[in-house]
C-alpha positions as CSV (number, residue, x, y, z in Angstrom):
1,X,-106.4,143.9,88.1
2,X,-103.2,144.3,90.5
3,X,-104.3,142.6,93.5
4,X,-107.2,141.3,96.0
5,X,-107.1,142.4,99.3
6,X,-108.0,140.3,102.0
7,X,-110.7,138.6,99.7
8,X,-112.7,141.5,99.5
9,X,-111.5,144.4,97.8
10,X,-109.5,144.5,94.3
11,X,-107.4,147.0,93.9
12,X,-107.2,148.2,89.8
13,X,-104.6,149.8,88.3
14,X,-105.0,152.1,85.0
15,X,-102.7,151.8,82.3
16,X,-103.0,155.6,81.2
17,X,-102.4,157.5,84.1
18,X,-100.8,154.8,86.4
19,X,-103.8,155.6,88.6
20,X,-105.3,153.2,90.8
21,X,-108.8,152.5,92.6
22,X,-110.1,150.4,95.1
23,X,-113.7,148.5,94.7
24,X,-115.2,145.4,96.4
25,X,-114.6,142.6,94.3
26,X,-117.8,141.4,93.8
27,X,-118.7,144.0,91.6
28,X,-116.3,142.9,89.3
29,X,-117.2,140.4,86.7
30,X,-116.9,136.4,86.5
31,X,-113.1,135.2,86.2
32,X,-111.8,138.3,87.7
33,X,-108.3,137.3,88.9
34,X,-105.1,138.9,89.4
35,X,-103.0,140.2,86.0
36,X,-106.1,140.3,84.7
37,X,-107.0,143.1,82.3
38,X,-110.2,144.6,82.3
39,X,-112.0,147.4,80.6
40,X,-113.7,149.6,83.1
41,X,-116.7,152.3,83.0
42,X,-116.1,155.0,85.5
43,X,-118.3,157.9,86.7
44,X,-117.3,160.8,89.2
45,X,-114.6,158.2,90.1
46,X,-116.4,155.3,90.9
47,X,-117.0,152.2,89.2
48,X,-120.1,151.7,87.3
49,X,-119.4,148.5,84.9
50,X,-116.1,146.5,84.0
51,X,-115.6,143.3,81.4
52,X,-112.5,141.4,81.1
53,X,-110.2,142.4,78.1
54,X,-108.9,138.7,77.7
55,X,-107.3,140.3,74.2
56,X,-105.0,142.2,76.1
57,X,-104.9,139.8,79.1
58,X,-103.3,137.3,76.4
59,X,-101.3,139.9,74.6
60,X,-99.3,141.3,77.7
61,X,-99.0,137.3,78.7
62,X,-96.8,137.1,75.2
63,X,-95.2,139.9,75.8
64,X,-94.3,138.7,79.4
65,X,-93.1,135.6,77.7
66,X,-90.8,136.9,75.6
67,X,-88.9,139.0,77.7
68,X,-88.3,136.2,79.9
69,X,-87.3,133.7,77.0
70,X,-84.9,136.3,76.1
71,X,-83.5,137.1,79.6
72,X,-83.2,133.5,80.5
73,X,-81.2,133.1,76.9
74,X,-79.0,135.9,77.7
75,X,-78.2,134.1,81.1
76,X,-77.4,130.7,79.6
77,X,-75.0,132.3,77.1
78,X,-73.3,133.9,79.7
79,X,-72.9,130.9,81.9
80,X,-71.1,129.1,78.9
């Protein structure tokens, strides 16, 4: 999930396409929360069911990680 919008909508964004869709956030599930990653069930273009992915949630929070541990190394060395 990329964003909530004034409380009520969540805006999704799809990974394949690079797509998005807009639904009311309450039918989204539990811990729904920004950088989020769900897995969503769609039919004629509307949303029928989404769970969290918290497998990818955590693997793109590594990722993330790593890339800045390596961008704030890079930044040290070159302030020396």
């Amino acid at each position: 999930m990329d964003r909530i919008v004034d409380g009520e909508f969540a805006v999704l964004l799809f990974e394949e396409d690079g797509g998005q869709l807009t639904v009311p956030a309450v039918k989204l599930p539990p811990g729904s929360r920004e950088g989020v990653w769900l897995l969503v069930h769609l039919e004629a273009g509307e949303l029928v069911a989404a769970e969290l992915d918290l497998a990818k949630t955590e693997e793109v929070k590594e990722r993330i990680k790593q890339k800045r541990a390596r961008l704030l190394q890079r930044m040290r060395r070159r302030d020396l």
